[in-house]
DSSP file (Angstrom, degrees, kcal/mol; ACC not computed):
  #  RESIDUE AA STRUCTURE BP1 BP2  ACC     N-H-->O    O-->H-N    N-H-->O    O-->H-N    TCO  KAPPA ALPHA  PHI   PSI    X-CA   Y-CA   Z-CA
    1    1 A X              0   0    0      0, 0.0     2,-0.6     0, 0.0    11,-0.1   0.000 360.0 360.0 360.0 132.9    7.2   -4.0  -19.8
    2    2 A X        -     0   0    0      9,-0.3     9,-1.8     3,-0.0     2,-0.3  -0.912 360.0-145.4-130.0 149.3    5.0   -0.9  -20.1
    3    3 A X  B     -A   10   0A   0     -2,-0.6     2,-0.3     7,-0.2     7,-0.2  -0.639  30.1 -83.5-118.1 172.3    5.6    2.1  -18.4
    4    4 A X     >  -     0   0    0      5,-2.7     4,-2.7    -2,-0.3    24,-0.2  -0.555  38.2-152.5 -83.3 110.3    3.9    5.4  -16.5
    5    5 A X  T  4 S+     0   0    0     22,-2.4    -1,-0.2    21,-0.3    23,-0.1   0.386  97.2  49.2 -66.1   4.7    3.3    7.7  -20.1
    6    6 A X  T  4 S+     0   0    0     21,-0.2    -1,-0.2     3,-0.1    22,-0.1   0.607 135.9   3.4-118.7 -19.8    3.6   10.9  -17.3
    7    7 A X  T  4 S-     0   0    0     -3,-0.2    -2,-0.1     2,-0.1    -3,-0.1   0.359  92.5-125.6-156.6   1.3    7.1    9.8  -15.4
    8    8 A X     <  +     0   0    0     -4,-2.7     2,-0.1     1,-0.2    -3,-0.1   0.747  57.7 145.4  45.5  31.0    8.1    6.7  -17.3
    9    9 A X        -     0   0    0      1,-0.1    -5,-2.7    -6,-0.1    -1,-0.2  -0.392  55.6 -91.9 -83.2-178.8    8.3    4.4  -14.2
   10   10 A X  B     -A    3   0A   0     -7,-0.2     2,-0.5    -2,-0.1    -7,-0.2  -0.248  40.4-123.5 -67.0 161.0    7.2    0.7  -14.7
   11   11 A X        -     0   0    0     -9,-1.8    -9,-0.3    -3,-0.1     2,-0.1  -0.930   9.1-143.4-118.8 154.5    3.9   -0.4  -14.1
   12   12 A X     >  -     0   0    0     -2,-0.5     4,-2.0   -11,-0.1    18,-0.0  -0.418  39.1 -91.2 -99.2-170.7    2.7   -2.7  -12.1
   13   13 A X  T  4 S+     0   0    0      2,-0.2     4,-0.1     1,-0.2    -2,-0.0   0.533 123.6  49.2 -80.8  -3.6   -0.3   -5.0  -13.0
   14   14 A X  T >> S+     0   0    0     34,-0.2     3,-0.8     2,-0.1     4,-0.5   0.841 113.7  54.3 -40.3 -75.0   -3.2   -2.9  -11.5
   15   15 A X  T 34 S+     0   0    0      1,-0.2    13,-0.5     2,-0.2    12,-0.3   0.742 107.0  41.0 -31.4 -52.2   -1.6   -0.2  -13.4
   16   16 A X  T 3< S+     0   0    0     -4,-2.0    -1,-0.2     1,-0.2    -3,-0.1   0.666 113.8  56.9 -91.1 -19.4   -1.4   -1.5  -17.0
   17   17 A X  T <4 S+     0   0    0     -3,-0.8     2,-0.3    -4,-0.1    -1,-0.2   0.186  85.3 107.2 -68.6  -4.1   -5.2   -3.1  -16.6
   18   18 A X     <  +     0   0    0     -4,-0.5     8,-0.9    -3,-0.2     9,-0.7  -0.714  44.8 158.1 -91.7 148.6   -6.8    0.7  -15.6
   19   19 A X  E     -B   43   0B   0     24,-1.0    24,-1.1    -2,-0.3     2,-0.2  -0.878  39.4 -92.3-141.7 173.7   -8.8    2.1  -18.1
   20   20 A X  E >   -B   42   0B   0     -2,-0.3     3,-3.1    22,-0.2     4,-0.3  -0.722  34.5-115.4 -96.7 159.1  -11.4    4.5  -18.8
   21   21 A X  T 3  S+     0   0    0     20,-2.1    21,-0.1     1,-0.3    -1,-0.1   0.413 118.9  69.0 -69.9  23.7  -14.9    3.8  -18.9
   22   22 A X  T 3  S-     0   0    0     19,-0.1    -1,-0.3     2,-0.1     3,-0.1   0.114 123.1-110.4-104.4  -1.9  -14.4    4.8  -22.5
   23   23 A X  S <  S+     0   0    0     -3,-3.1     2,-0.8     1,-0.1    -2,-0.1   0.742  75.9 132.7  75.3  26.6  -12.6    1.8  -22.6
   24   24 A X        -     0   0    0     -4,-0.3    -1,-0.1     2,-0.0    -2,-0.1  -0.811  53.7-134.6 -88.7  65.1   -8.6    3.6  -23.1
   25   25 A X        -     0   0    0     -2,-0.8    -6,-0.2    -6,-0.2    -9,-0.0   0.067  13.0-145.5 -71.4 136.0   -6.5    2.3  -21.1
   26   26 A X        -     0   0    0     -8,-0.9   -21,-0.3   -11,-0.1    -7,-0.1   0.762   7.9-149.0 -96.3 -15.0   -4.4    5.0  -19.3
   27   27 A X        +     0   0    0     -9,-0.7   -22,-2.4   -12,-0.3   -21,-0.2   0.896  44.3 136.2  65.7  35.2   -0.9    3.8  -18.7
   28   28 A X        -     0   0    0    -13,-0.5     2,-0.6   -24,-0.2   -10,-0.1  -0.724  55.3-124.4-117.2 179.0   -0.1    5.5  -15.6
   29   29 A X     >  -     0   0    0     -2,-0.2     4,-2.5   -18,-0.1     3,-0.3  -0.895  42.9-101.7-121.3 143.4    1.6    4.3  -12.6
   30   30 A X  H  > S+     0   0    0     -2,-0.6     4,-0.5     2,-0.2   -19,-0.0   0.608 120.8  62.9 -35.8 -13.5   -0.6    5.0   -9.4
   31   31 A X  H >4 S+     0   0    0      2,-0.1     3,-1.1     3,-0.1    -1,-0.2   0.923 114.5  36.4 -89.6 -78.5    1.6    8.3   -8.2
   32   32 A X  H >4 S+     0   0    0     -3,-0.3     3,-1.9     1,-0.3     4,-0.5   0.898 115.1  60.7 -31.1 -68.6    0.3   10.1  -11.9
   33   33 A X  H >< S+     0   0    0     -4,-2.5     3,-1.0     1,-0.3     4,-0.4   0.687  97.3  54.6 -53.1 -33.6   -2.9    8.4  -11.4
   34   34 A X  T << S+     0   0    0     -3,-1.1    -1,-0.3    -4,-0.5     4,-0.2   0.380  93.5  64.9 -64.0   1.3   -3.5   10.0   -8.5
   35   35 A X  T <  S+     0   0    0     -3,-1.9    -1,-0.2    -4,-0.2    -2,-0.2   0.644 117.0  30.8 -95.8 -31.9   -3.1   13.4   -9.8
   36   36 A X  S X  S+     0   0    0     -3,-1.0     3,-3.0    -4,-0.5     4,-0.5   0.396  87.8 103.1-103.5  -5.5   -6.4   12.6  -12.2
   37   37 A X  G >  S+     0   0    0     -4,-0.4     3,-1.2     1,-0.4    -2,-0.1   0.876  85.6  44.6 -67.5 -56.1   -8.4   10.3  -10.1
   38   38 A X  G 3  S+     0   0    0      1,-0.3    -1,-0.4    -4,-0.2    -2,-0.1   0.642 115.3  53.8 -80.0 -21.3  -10.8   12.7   -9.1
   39   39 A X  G <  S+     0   0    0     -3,-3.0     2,-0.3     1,-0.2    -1,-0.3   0.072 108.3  49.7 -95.3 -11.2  -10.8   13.8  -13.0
   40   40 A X    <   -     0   0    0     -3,-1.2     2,-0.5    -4,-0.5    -1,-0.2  -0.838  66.0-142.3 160.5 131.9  -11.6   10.3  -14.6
   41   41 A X        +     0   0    0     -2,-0.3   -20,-2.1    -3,-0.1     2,-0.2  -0.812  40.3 169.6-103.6 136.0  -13.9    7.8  -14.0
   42   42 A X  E     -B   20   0B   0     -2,-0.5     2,-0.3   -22,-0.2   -22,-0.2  -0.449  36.1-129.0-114.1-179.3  -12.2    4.5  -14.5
   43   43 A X  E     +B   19   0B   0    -24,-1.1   -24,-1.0    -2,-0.2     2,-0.2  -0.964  28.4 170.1-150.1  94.3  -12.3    0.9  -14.2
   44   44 A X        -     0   0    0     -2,-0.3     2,-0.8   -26,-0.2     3,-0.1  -0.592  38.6-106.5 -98.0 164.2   -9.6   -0.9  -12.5
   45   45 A X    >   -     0   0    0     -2,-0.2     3,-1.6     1,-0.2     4,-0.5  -0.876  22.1-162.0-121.3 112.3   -9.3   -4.9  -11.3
   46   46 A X  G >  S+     0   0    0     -2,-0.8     3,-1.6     1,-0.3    -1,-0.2   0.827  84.4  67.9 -56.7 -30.6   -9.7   -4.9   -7.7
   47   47 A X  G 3  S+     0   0    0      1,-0.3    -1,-0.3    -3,-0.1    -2,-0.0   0.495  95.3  53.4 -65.5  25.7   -8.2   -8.4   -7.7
   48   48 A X  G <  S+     0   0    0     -3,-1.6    -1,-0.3     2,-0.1    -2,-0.2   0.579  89.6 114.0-118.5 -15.7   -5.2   -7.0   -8.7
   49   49 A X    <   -     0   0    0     -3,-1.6     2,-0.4    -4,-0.5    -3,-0.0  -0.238  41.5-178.3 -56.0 134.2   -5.4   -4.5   -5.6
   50   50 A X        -     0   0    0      4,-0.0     2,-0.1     0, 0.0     3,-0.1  -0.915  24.1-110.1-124.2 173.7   -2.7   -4.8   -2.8
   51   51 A X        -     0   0    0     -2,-0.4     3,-0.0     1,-0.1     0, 0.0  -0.477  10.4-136.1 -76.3 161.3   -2.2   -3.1    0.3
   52   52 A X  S    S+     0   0    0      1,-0.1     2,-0.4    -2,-0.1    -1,-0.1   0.974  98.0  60.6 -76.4 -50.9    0.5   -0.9    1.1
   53   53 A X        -     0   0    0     -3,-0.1     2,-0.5     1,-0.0    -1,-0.1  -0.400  69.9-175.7 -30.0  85.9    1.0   -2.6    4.5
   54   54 A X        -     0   0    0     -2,-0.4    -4,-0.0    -4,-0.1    -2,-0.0  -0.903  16.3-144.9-106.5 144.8    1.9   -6.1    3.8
   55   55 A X        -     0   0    0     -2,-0.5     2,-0.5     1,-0.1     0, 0.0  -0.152  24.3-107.2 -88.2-169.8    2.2   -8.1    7.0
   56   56 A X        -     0   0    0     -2,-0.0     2,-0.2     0, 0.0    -1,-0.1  -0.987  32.8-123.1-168.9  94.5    5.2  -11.2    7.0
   57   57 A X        -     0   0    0     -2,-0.5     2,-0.4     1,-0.1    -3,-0.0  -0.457  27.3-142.9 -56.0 123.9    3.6  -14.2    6.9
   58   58 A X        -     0   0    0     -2,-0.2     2,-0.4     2,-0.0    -1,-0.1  -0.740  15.5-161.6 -92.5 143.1    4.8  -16.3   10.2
   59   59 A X        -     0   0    0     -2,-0.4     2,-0.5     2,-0.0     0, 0.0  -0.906  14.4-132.0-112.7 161.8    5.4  -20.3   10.0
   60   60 A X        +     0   0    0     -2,-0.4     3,-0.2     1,-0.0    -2,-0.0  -0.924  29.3 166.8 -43.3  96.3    5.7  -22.7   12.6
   61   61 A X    >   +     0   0    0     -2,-0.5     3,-1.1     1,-0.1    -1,-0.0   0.292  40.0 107.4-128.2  21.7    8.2  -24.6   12.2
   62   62 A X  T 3  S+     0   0    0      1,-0.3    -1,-0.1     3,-0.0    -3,-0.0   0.681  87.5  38.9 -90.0   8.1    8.5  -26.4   15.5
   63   63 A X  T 3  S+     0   0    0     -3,-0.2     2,-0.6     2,-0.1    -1,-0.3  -0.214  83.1 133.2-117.9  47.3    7.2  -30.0   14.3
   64   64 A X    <   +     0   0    0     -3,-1.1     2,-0.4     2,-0.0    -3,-0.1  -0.731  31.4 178.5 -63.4 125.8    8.9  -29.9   11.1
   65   65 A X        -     0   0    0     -2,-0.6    -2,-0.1     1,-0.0    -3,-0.0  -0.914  36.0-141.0-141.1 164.2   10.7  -33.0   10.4
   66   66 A X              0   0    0     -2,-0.4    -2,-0.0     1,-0.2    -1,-0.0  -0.011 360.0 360.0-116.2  43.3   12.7  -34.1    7.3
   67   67 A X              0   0    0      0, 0.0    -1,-0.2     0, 0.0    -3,-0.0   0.503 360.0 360.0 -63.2 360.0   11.2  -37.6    7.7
């Protein structure tokens, strides 16, 4: 588990993948990171990107059968 070197929360897996384009990886949790962003240019992996919003997937479940 690696944690935010500025506030020591966890990171998530955006978080422990950012680096600089110096290749460094910075080890901050996105709250801290935001504090430099404008300050260092980085490299992140957008698949790793979520939203804050996440919607609640709905199912269908009215032809479900335990056939």
């Amino acid at each position: 588990m690696t944690r935010c070197t500025a506030c020591d929360d966890e990171l998530d897996d955006l978080e422990t993948t950012r680096k600089t384009t110096e290749g460094e990886y910075l080890d901050m949790c996105g709250t801290c990171y935001a504090t430099i962003d404008e300050m260092v240019d980085t490299i992140s992996r957008e698949d790793l990107e979520t939203s804050e919003i996440i919607s609640p997937q709905v199912f269908d479940f009215s032809n479900w059968s335990d056939d």
